[in-house]
Backbone as JSON, one array per atom type, in Angstrom:
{
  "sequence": "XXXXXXXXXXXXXXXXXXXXXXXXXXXXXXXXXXXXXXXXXXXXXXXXXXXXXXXXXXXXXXXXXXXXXXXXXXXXXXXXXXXXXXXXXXXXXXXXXXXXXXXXXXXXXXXXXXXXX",
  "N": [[106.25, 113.09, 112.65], [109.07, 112.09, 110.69], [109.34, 112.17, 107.15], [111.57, 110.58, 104.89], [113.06, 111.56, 101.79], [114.88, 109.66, 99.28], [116.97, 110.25, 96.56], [118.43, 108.52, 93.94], [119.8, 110.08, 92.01], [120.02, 113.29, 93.27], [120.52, 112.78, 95.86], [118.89, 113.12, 99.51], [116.16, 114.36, 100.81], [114.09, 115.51, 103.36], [111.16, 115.86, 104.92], [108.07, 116.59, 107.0], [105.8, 114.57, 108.27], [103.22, 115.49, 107.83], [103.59, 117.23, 105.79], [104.47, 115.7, 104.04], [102.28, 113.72, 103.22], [99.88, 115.26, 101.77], [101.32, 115.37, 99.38], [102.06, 112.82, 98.49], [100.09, 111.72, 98.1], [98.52, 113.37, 96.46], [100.17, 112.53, 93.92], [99.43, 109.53, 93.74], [100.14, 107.75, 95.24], [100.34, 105.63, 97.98], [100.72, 106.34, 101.25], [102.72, 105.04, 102.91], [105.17, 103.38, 105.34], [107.02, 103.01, 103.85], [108.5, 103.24, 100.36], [108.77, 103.25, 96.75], [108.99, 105.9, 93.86], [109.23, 104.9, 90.51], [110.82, 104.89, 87.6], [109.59, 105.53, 85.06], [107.73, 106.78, 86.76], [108.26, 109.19, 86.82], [107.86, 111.91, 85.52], [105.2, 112.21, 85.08], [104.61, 112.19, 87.93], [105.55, 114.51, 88.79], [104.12, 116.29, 87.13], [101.31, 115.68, 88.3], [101.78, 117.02, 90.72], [102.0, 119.98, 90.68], [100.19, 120.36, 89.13], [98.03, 119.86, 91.76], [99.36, 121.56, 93.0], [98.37, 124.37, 91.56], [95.87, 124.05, 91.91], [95.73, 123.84, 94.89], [96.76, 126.37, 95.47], [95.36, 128.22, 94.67], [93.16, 128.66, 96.42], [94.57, 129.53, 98.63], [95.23, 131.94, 101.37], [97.3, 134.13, 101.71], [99.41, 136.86, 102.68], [99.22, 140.4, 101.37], [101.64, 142.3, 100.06], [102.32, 144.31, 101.39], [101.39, 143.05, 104.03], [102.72, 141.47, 104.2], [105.09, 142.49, 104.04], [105.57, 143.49, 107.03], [105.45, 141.54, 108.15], [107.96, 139.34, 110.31], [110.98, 137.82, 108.7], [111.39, 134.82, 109.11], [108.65, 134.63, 110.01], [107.03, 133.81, 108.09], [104.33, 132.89, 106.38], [104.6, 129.05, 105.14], [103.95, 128.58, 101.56], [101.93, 125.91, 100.27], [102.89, 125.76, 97.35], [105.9, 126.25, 98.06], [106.49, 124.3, 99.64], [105.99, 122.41, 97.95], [107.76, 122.15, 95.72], [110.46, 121.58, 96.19], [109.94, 118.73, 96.5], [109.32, 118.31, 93.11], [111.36, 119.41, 92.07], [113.27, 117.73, 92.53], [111.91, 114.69, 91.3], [111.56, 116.0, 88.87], [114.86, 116.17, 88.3], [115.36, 113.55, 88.74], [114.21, 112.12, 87.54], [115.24, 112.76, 84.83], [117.78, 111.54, 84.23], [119.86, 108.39, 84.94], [118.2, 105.14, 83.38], [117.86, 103.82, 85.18], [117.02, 105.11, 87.24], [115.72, 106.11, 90.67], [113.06, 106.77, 92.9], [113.16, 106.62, 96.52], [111.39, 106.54, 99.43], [110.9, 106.48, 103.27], [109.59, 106.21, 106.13], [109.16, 106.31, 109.96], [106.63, 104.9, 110.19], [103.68, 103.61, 108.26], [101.79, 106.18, 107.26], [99.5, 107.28, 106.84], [97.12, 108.42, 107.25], [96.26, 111.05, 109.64], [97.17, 111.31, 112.39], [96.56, 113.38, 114.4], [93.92, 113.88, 113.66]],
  "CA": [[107.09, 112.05, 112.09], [110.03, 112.62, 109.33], [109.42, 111.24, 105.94], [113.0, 111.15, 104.27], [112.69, 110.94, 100.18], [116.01, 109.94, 98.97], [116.8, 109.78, 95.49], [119.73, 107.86, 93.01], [120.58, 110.87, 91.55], [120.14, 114.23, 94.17], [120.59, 112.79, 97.4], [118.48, 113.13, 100.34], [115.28, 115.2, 101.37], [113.22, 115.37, 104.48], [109.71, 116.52, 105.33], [107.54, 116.24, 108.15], [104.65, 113.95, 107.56], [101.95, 116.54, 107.42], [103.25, 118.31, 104.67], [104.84, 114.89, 102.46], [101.02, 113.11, 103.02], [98.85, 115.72, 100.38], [102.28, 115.5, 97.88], [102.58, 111.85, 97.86], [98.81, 111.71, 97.42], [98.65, 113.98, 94.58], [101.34, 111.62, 92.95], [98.77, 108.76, 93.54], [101.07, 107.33, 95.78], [99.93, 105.58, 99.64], [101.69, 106.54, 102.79], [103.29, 104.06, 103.69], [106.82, 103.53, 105.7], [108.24, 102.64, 102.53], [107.82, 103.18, 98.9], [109.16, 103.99, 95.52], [108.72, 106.25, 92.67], [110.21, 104.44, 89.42], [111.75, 106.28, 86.21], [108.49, 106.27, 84.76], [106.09, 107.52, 87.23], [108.29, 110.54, 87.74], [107.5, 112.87, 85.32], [103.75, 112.35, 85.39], [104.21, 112.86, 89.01], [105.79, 115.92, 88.8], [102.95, 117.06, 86.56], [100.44, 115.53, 88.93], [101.78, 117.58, 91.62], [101.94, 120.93, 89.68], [98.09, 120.25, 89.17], [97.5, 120.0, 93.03], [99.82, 123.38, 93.97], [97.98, 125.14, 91.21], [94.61, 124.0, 92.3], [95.82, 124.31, 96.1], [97.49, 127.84, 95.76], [94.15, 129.43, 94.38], [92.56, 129.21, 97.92], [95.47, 130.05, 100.29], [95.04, 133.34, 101.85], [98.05, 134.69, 101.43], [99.67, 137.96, 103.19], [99.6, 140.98, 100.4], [103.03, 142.59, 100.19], [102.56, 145.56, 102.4], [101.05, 142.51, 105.49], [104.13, 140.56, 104.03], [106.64, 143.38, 104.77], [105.44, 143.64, 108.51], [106.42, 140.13, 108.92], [109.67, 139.15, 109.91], [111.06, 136.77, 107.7], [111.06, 133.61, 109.74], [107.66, 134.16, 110.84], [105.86, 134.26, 106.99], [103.4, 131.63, 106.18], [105.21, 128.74, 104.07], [102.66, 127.69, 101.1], [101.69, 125.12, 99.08], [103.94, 125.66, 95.95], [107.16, 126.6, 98.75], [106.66, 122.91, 99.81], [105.97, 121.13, 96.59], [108.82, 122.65, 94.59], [111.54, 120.32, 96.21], [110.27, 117.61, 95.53], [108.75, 118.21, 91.89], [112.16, 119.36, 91.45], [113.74, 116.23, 92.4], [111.34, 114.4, 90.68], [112.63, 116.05, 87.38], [115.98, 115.8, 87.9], [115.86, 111.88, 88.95], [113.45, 111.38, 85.78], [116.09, 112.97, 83.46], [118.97, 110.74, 85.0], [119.63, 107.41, 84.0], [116.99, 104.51, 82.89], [117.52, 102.75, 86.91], [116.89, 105.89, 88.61], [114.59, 105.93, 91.46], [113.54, 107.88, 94.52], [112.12, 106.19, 97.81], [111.03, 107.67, 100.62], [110.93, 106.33, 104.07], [109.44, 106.88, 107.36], [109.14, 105.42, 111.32], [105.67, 103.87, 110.1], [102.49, 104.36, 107.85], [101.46, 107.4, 107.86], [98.11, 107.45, 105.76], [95.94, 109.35, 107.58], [96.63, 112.27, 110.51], [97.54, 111.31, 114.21], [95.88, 114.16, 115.44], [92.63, 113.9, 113.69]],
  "C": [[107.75, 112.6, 110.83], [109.91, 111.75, 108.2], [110.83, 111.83, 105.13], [112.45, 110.62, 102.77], [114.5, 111.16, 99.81], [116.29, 109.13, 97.52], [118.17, 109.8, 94.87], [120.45, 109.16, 92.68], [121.04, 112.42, 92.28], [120.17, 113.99, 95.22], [119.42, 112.44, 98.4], [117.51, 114.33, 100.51], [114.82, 115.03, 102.78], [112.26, 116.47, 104.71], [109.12, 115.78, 106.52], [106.21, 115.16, 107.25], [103.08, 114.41, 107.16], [102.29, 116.77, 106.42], [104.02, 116.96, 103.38], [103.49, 113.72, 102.54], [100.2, 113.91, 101.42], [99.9, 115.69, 99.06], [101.86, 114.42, 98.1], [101.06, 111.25, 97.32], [98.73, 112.05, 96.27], [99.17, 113.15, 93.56], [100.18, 110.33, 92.82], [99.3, 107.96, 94.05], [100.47, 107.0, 97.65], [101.06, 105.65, 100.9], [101.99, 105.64, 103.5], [104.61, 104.26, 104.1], [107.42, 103.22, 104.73], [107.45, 102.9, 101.31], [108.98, 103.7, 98.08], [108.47, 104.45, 94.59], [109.65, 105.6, 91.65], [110.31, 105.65, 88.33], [110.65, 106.74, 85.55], [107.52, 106.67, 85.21], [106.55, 108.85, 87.31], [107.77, 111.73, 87.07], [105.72, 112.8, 85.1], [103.33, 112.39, 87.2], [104.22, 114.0, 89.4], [104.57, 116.86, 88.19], [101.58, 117.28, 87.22], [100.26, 116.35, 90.26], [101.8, 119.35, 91.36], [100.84, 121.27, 89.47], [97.66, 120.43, 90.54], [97.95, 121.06, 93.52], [98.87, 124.18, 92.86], [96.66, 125.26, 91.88], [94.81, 124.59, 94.01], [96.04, 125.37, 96.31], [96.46, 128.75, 95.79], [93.78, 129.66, 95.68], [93.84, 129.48, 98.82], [95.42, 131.69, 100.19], [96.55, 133.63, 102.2], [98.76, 136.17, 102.54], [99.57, 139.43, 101.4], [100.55, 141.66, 100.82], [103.33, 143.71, 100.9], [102.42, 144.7, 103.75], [102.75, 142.1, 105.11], [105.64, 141.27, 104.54], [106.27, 143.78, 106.25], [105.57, 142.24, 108.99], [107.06, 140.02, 108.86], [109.78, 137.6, 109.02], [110.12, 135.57, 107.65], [109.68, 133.2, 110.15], [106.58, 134.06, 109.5], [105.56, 132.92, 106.51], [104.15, 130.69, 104.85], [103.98, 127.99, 103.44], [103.0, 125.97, 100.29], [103.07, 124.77, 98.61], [105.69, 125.68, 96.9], [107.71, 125.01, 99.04], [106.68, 122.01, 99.06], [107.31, 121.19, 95.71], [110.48, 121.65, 94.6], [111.32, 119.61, 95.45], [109.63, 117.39, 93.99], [110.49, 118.1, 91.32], [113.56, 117.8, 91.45], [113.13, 115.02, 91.53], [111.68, 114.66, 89.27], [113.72, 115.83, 87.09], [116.4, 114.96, 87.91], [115.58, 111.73, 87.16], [114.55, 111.34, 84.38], [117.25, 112.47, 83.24], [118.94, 109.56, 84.13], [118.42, 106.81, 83.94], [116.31, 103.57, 84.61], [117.23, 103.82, 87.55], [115.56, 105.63, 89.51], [114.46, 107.29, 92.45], [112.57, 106.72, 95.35], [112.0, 106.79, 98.66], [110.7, 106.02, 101.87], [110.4, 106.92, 105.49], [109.6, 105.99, 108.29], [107.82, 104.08, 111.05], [104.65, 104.54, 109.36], [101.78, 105.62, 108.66], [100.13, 108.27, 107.04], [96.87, 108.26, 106.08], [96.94, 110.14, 109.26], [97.01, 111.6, 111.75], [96.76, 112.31, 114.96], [94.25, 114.45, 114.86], [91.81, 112.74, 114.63]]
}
């Protein structure tokens, strides 16, 4: 399922719902088909999520840069921080916008826990 996050001041995102469930968590935020971040949750979300790629990044096993150059591009593991970085950075640039900015996000339907667990 596609969670779209679309915000007042940058537009439009989209993520799958696997990988915008452990962000919108982090944020402190429930998976639901609908929601908003307001002006002031954003930059303590951004921070909150910043805290979860640092903590998350330590354990990912990684390629080191000699496995990394025997993969082709397309095929190299995307982490953590690759996926959070959108939207932190949206997240800063709504926050720094005007005093109404927002972002919401949208999906087909709650999406709070896995489908395939």
């Amino acid at each position: 399922m596609l969670v779209k996050f679309i915000s007042s001041e940058t537009g439009e995102m989209v993520m799958m719902a696997d990988v915008a469930r452990p962000l919108l968590q982090a944020m402190g935020k429930e998976c639901l088909a609908r929601g908003v971040i307001t002006q002031g949750e954003m930059l303590l979300a951004a921070q909150a999520l910043e805290r979860h790629v640092e903590q998350g990044s330590a354990g990912e096993q990684l390629p080191d840069e000699e496995e990394e150059a025997e993969i082709p591009p397309m095929a190299r593991p995307v982490g953590l921080k690759q996926r959070a970085w959108p939207l932190i950075n949206m997240l800063r640039r709504t926050a720094a916008a005007r005093k109404e900015s927002r972002i919401l996000w949208e999906a087909a339907a709650d999406f709070a826990t896995d489908p395939r667990a």
